[in-house]
N, C-alpha and C positions, 0 to 999 in steps of 0.2 A: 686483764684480771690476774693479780699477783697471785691467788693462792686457790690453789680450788675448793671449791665448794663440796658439801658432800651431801648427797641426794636421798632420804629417802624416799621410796615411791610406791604410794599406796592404792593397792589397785592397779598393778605392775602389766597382768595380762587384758587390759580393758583398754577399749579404745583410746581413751588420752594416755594410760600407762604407755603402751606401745608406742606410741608419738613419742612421749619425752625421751624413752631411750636410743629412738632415731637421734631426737636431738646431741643426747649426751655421748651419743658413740662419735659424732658428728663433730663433735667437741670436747675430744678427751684432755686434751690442755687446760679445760678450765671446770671439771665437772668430774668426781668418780660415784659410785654408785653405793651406797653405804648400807641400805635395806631396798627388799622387794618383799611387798607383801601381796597375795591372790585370794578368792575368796573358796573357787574348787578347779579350777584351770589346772592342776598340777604339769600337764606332761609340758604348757608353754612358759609355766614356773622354772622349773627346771634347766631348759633350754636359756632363759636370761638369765640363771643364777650360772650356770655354765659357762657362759658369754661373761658375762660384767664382773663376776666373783665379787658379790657383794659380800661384806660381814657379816650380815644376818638375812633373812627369809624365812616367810610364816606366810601356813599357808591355812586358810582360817579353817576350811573345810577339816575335821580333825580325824576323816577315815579316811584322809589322803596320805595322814603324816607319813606311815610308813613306806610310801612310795616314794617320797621327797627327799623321805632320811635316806634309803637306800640308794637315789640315784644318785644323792651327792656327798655319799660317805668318805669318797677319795677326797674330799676338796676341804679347803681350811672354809666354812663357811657354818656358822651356828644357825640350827634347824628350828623353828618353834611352830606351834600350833595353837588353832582354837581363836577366835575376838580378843579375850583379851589379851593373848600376847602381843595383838597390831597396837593395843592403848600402852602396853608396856614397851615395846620396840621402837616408840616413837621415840623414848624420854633419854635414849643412847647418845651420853656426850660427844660420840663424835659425829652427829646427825647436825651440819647447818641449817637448810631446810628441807620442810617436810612437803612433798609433791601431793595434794590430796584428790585422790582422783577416783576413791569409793562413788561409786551413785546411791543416791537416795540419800534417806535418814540413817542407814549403818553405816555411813562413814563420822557422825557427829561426833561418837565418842572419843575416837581417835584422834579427832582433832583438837576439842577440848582437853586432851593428856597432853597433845605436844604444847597447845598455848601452853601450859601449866608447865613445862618445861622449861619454857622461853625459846622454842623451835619458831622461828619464823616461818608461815604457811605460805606455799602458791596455792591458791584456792581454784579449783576444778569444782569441786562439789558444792554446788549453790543451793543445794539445800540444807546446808551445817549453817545457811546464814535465814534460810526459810525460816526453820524452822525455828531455832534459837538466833536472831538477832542481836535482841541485845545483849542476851548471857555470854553469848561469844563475841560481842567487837569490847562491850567491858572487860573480860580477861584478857584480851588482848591487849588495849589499853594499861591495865593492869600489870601486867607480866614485860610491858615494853616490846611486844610481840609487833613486825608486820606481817597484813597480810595482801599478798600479791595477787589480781585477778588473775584466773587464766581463762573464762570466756572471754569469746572476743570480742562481745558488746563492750564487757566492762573492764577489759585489756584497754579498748579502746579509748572508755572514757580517760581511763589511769595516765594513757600515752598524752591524751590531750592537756592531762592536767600536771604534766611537766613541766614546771618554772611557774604553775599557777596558784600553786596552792591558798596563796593569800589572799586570790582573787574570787570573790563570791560568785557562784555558780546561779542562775538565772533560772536555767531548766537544762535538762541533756534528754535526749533523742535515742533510744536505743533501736535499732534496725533491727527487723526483721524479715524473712525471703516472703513466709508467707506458706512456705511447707506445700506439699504434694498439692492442697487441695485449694489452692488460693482460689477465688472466683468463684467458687460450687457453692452449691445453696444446700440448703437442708434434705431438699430431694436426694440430692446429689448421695450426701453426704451418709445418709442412712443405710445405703448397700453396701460402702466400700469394704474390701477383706486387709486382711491384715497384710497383704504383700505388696497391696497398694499404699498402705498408710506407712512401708520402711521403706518406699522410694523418695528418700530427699534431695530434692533437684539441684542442689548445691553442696551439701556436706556430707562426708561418714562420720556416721557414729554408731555407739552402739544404740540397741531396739529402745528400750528405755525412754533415750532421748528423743529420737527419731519420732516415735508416737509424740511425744511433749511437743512438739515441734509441728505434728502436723495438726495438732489440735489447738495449738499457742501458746497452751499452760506453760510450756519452755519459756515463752516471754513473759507471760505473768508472773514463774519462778523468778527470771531476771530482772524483771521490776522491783519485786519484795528482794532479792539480792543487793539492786544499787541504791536503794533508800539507805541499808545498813553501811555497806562501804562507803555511801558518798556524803551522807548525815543529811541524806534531802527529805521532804517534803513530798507525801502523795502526790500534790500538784504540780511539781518538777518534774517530775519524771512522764513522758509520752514515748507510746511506740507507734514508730512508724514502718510501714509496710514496705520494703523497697527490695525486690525482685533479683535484681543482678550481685547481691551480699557482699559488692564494693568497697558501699562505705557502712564501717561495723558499729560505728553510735559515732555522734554528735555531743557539744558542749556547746551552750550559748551562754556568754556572762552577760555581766549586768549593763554591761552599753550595748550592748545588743550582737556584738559581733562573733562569731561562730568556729569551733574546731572541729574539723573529722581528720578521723584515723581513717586511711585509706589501705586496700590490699588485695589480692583473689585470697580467695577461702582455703584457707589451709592453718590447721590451729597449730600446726607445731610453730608457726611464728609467734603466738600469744603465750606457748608454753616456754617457748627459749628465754622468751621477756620477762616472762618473769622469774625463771631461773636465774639468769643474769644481772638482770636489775642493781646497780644503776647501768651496767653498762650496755650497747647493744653489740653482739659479735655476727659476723660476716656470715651468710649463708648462702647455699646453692639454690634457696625456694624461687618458684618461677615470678618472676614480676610482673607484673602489670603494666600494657600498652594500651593508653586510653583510646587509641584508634581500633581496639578491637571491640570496647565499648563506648561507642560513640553516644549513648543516648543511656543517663541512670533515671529510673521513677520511682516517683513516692506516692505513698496513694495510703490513707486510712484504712487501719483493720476494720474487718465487718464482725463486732463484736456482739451483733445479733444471731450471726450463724455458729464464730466460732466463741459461746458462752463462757470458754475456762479462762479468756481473758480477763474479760469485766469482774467474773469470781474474784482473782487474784486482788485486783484491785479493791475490791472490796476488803478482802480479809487482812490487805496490808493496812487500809485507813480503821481497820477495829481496832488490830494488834492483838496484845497479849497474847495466848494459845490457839487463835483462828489463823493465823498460818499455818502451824503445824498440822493440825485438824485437817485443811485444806493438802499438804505434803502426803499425808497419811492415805487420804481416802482417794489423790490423784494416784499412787503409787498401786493402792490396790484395784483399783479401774484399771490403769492402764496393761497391769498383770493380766485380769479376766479378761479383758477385750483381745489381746497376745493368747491367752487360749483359747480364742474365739467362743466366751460365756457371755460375752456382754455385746453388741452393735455399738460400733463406733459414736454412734450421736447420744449415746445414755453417759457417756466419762462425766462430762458435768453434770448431767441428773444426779448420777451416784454419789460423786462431790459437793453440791448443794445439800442434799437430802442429810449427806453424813455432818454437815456444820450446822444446820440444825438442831441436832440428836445430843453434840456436845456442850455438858456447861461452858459457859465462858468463861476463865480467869485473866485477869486482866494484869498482875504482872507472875507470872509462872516461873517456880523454880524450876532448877533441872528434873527434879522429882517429878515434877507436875506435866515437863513435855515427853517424861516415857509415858507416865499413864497416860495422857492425851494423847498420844498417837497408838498407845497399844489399845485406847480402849476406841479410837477412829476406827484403826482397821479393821475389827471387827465389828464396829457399827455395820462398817461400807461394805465390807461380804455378806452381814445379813440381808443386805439393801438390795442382793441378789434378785431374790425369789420376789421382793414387791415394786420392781420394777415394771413398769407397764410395757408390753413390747414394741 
């Protein structure tokens, strides 16, 4: 890598944030840090603008600011505050690409300013693509923008479709472990607490995710994610359930023959990938001896117990504003159930019940996916009180 790249990293104190800067300390040859933005994390704010001395940091929470300004008043590093500085801080010419690693729907904006920049994105947040698909792979298109996965389903698929591009995709396979509760049935599943649903037997991440994951909507999000990336076809896309988180997605072309991205679970490999891109660089991650997994299984989701699956799927084959609806109303589920208001087996009731409530528009402007998801979320907290227990 002749020249290094320079990083913004949004979402800097969040699980993938903290990865990438393992990665980029790990590889200061070809990477500096150019922003860090947080949303109220201040004191570990601080701590990596201290370390990396980025050129900028904003830190969105705005009763933070004067703690941030004061701790790093000695340092050449510009302070800012509040949301939109993260959509304005993107647009900084000497930002290569932008690391987007907000969760949820408040990273969307932010992203859409860098396309509109011409910032190439590594995409962490797969719901900038839930929710607005097409509005965002069009400006991307548009602006000559790419954008890099960094889940490692659809890292994976990306890896696979190195030297392929030309070659018509068939169907691709996105893997899934199957989260805390693989196997449990609805009995099961209607007691568990919230401590049991952030034990994921394979990954860290933050809670957020963790819940998506033990419930599948994770892979439903990933499903409506790789239709936008990949320009496929509802009926392309399948997940499958595979336990040991090996092998991270599949590609099958048109003659039938098949690629996996193989690896042990660790994302800072998917985030280096796409930093780097095209190249790959050397690293210390532990590799993988197939004699320690002698035996990988696949076995079909039970989309009858875990419901947020099939949802997803559905709301990808309507389109227009039923994803977002769908992002919205998983987003506030997953909140209430994390403050233990909701039992775990009501997240898809509350998500069903709230895409009912919403018109459909069938191609939504930007305009259209705030009201849509501002007016989801409080669909889905009124869906509180008539929930059945």
């Amino acid at each position: 890598m002749k020249n290094k790249k320079h990083i913004a990293i949004l979402g800097s104190t969040g699980s993938i944030g903290t990865q990438a800067l393992e990665v980029i300390k790990s590889h200061s040859e070809s990477f500096v840090v150019e922003v860090l933005t947080a949303n109220s994390n201040a004191d570990l704010l601080i701590q990596q603008a201290i370390e990396f001395k980025p050129n900028a940091v904003v830190i969105a929470d705005e009763s933070k600011y004067e703690k941030v300004k004061s701790a790093l008043s000695k340092y050449d590093i510009k302070i800012f505050t509040g949301n939109k500085s993260i959509e304005q801080v993107v647009q900084m010419d000497s930002i290569d690409i932008v690391l987007a690693g907000i969760v949820g729907y408040a990273g969307l904006a932010s992203v859409i300013s860098a396309i509109k920049a011409k910032k190439n994105i590594a995409l962490a947040n797969k719901e900038t693509l839930v929710v607005a698909g097409e509005l965002v792979t069009a400006l991307a298109k548009e602006n000559g923008v790419n954008i890099y996965p960094v889940d490692s389903e659809h890292s994976a698929i990306f890896q696979c479709m190195a030297g392929e591009w030309n070659n018509p995709i068939e169907k691709i396979y996105l893997t899934a472990s199957g989260g805390p509760f693989r196997g449990k049935d609805a009995a099961f599943l209607s007691s568990v607490t919230k401590t049991q649903a952030l034990k994921h037997p394979n990954w860290e991440m933050g809670n957020k995710i963790t819940i998506d994951s033990a419930t599948l909507m994770n892979k439903g999000l990933e499903v409506i994610e790789a239709k936008w990336l990949f320009h496929l076809k509802p009926e392309q896309i399948e997940v499958v359930i595979h336990q040991q988180s090996i092998i991270h997605s599949i590609v099958q072309f048109q003659e039938g023959s098949m690629k996996a991205q193989m690896g042990l679970p660790d994302m800072k490999l998917p985030i280096q990938y796409a930093l780097s891109y095209p190249d790959r660089l050397p690293s210390s991650f532990e590799r993988f001896d197939f004699l320690n997994y002698p035996n990988l299984s696949f076995e079909k989701p039970d989309t009858k117990t875990f419901h947020c699956l099939p949802l997803a799927f559905e709301a990808m084959k309507k389109g227009g504003n039923t994803p977002c609806v769908l992002n919205a109303a998983n987003e506030i589920a997953v909140q209430l159930f994390l403050e233990e208001k909701i039992p775990f087996t009501k997240i898809p009731d509350l998500i069903e019940k709230t895409i009912s409530k919403i018109p459909f528009i069938s191609k939504p402007s930007y305009d259209d996916y705030i009201n849509t998801d501002k007016e989801a979320r409080k669909i889905a907290k009124d869906f509180i009180i008539l929930l059945p227990s």
